[in-house]
C-alpha positions in Angstrom: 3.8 -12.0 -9.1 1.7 -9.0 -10.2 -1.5 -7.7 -8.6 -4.4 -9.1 -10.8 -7.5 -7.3 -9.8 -8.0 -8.8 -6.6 -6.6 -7.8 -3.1 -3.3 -8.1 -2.5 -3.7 -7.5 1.3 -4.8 -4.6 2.9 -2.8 -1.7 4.8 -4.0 0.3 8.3 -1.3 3.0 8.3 -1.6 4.9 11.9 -1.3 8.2 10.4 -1.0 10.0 6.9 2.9 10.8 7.3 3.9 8.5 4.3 8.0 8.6 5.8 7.2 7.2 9.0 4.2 4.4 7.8 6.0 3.1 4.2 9.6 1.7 6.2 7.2 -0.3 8.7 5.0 -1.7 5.8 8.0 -2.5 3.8 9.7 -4.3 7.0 6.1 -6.4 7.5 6.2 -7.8 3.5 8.0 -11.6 3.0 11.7 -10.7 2.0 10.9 -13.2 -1.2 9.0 -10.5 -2.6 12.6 -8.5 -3.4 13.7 -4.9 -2.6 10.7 -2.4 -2.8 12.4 0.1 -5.4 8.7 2.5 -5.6 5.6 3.2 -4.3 2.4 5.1 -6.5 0.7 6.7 -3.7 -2.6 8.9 -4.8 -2.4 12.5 -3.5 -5.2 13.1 -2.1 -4.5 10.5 0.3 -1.2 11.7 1.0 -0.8 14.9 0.1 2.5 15.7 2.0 4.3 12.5 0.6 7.5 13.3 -0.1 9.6 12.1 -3.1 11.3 9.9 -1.9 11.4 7.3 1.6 14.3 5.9 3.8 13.8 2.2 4.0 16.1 0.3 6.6 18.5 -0.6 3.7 17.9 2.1 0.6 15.6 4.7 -0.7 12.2 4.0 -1.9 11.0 7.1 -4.9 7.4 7.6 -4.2 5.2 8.5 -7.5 2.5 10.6 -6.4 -0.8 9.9 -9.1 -3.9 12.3 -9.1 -6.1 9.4 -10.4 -8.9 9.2 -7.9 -8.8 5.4 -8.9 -5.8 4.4 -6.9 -7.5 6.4 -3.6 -7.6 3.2 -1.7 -4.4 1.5 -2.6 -0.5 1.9 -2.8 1.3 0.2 -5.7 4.3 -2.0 -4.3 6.9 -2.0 -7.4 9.6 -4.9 -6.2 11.4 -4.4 -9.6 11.3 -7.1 -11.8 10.0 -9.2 -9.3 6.9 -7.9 -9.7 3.9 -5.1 -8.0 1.3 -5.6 -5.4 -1.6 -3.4 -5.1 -3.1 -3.9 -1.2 -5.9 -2.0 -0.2 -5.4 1.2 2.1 -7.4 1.7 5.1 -7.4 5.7 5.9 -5.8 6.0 9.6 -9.2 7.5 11.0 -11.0 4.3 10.5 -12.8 3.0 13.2 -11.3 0.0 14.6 -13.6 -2.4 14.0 -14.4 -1.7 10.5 -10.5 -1.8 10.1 -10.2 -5.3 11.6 -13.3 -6.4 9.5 -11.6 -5.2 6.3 -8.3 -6.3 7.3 -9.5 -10.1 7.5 -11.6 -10.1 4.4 -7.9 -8.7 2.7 -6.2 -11.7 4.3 -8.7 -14.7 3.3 -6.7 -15.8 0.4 -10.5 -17.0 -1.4 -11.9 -13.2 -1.2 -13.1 -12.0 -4.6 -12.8 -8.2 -3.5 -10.9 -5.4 -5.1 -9.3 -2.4 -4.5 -12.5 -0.1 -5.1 -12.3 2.1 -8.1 -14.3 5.8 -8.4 
């Protein structure tokens, strides 16, 4: 399965410390998706990502892009399985506009997509 334009869920990190959010969003993901082998994180969204990220079982590299296209999503590479593309909600969000875009994510009918500058 790859990401095709449209949501692929969406993601509240608490904070912008890529090392201790990515292991907790890679343990929440269905284990039939495969072993998440990379992330594409934008920088200016996480600018103190490192290169790499301890998952519970393996490393994860982290590819930072400068495209200000991919500000509001994280690319999920699960090696030949395939890459999903949810949306990112910046930690300081307020809570309810979190929870408003974290349903519309999850309605499997939504027509939204990541937003593009």
């Amino acid at each position: 399965m790859s990401a095709n334009g449209r949501l692929d869920g969406a993601w509240w990190p608490r904070c912008d410390a890529l090392e201790l959010e990515l292991p907790a969003l890679v343990g929440s993901l269905d284990p039939g998706i495969g072993t998440v082998t990379r992330v594409t994180v934008e920088t200016a969204a996480w600018p103190d990502a490192p290169q790499e990220v301890m998952a519970p079982s393996h490393a994860i590299e982290v590819v930072p892009t400068d495209s200000a296209a991919e500000a509001h999503a994280i690319t999920v590479d699960c090696g030949t399985v395939g890459s999903w593309e949810p949306l990112v909600i910046p930690p300081d969000e307020p809570a309810r506009v979190a929870a408003r875009l974290l349903t519309a994510a999850a309605d499997p009918t939504n027509p939204l997509s990541v937003p593009r500058h």
